[in-house]
N, C-alpha and C positions, 0 to 999 in steps of 0.2 A: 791542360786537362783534355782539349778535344781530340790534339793529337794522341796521346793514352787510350782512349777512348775508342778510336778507330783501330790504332792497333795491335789492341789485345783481340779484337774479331777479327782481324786479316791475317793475326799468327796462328788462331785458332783454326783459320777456314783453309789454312797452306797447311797445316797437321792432318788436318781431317782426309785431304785432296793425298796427303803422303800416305794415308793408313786406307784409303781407297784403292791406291795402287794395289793392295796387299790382299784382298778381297778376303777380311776376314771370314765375314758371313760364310763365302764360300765354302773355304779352306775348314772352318769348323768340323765337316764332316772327312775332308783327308785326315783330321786330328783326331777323330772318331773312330776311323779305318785302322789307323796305325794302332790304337790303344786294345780295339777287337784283336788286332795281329800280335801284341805283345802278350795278352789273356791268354789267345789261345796255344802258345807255343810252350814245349818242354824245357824249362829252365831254372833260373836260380832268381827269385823274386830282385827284382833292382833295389826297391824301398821307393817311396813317396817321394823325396826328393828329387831323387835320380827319373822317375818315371817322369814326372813333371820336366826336369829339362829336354826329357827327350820329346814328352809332345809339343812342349815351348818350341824344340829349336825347329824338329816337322814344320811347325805353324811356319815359322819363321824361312823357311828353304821353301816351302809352297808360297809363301807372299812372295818370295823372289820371283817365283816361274811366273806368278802372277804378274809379277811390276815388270820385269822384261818383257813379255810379252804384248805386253797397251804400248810398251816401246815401240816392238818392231810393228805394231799394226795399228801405229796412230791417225797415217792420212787413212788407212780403211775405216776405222773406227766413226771418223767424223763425217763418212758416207750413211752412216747407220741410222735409223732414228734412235734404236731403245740405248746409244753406244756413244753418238756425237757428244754427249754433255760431259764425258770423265774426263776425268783433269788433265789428258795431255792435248785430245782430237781441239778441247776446249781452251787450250792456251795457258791453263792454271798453271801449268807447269811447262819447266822445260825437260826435253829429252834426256838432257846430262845429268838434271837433278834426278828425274827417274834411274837411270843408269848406275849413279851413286848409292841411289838410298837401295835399286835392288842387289847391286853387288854387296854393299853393307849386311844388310838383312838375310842375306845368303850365308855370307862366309861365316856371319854369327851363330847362324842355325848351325850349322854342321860345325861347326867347331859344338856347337852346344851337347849334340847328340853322339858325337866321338866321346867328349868327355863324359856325358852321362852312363851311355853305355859299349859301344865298340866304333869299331872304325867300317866295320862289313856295313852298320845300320846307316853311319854317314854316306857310304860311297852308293849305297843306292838310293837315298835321297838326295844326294846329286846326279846319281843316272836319272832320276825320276824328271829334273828340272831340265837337264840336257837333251834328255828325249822329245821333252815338251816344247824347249824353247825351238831347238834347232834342226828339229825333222818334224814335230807336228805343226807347227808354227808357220812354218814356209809352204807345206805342203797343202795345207789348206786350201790354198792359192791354185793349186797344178790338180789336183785329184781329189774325188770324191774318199777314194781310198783314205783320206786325212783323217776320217772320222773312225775308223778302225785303227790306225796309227796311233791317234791322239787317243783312243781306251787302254794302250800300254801304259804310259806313267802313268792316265787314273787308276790303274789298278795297283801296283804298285806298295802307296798306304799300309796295309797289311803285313806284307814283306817287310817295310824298315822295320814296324814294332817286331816281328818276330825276328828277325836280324838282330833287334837290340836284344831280347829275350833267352837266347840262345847260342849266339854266334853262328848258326849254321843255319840254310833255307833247303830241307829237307821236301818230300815231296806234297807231302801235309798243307805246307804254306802257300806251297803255287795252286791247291785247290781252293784258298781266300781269293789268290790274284785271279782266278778264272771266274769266282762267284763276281768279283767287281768289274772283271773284264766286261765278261757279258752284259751285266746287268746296266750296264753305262750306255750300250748301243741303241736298245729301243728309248734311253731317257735323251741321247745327242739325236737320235731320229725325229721325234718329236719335239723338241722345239727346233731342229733346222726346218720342221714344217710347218710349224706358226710360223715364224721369221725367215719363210722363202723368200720373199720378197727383198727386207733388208738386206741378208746375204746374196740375191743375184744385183741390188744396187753397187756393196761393193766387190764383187768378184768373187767371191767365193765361192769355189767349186763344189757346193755340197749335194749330194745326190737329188733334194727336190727340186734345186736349180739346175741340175741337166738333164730332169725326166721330171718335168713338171705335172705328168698325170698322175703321180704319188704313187702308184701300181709298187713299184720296185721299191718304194720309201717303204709303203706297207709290208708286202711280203718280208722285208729284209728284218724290221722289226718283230715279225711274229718267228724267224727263224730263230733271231736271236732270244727272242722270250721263251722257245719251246726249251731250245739249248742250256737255258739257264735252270730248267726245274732239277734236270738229272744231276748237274754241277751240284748244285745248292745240296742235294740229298748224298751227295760224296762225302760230308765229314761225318753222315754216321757209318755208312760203311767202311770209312775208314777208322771207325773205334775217336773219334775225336768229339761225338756229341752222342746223344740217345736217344730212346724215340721220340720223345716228347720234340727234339727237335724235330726229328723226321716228320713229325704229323704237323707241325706250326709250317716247316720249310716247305713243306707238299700244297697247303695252303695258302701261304702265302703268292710263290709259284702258279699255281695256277689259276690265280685273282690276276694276276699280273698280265698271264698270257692272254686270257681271257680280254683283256684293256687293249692288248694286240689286235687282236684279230677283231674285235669293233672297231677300230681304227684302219684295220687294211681295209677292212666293207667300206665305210664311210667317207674315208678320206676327209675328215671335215676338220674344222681347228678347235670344236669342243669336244672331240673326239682325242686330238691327238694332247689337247690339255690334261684330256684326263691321264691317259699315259704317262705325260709327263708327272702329275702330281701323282698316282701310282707310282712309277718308280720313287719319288721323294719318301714315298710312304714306306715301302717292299723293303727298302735298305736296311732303313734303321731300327727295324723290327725284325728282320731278320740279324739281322749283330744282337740287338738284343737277346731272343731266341738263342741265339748261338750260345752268349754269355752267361744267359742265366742258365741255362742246361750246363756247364762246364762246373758252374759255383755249386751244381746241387749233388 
């Protein structure tokens, strides 16, 4: 009985440490991306079923980038404070088990998403994970530039669902990847600047660790928030939303910038919290926005 007892919590707490790897929570809103990208694109409705595996198997190819990645940067990881405790820096796991379970998780995904809808929507959700693992991933390390590098796959999302939607990524669709491009840069600027400190512990090249007076953290965030207003008002110019978007997107936008440019003044970490929790905010209300104007 005691033995039982112990372990059905230690196969519970090795599940849990394997769906850790996977960073649901995270990945939630790449599954959100994607499903905005399949909305908005000219095609042939999939059905309920079909849509469902495709954003199951997204899920599933985004927890792989995720579980590769605590791979390759597990001695960094255990430099970390907010990063030391996941399950690889932590010892819960071994490398290979990760290795397994992200390859597993991977190849399931995209086989998931070929079958549901095409093979175009697979092969960019593995360019999405290949980008991430094997050029953003390493480069982190060598350049600040990593943080621009690494907004290619997050944008991305969008493109698989319209890929699955359509078969073809028309010019329409890259004005989704630009609204996500951008919009990622003042959210990874802000917290690399609450968390300067952890990242110059372990090595990471991110711009507030090699211009610690945040001048250029700031400025680079408010370019990129200016940049994002006129992006974001492109789908109604391009006949893909209407005003009602255009007046939500305009607002939204420039609440957002606004959270910028207090933040280059300030340079301070409840300045650049807010940023960050703006953008958490900006996204999903903008998809929204996007969505509900397309349905009316």
């Amino acid at each position: 009985m005691r033995t039982d007892a112990v372990a059905i919590p230690a196969s519970r707490a090795r599940m849990l440490d394997f769906v850790a790897l996977a960073k649901p929570r995270l990945n939630m809103l790449v599954v959100a991306s994607t499903l905005v990208g399949y909305g908005m694109a000219d095609g042939e409705p999939l059905g309920a079923l079909r849509i469902l595996g495709l954003l199951l198997g997204t899920g599933l190819v985004a927890g792989g980038a995720s579980a590769f990645n605590q791979v390759l940067e597990r001695d960094l990881d255990a430099l970390m404070r907010r990063t030391r405790t996941r399950p690889l820096p932590d010892q819960r796991l071994q490398p290979i088990e990760a290795v397994l379970f992200a390859s597993a998780i991977t190849i399931a995904g995209a086989l998931m998403i070929a079958a549901s809808s095409n093979v175009l929507a697979a092969a960019v959700a593995l360019t999405t994970l290949t980008t991430y693992v094997a050029i953003y991933t390493p480069l982190k390390r060598r350049s600040s530039f990593g943080t621009v590098i690494g907004a290619i796959p997050g944008a991305l999302p969008p493109i698989i669902g319209w890929a699955a939607a359509s078969g073809e990524l028309p010019a329409k669709a890259w004005v989704l990847f630009g609204i996500m491009f951008l919009w990622q840069l003042p959210h990874f600027l802000s917290i690399a600047w609450m968390y300067r400190d952890d990242y110059a512990r372990a090595g990471f090249q991110m711009l507030p660790v090699i211009e610690p007076d945040g001048r250029s953290t700031g400025r680079q965030a408010v370019v990129y928030a200016a940049a994002l207003v006129p992006v974001s008002l492109a789908p109604t110019l391009l006949h893909m939303t209407a005003d009602a978007y255009f007046a939500g997107a305009l607002v939204l936008g420039l609440a957002f910038l606004a959270l910028t440019l207090r933040f280059a003044r300030t340079r301070s970490i409840r300045d650049a919290r807010r940023v960050f929790f703006g953008s958490i905010t900006y996204l999903p209300l903008l998809w929204i926005l996007m969505i509900a104007d397309r349905l009316t």
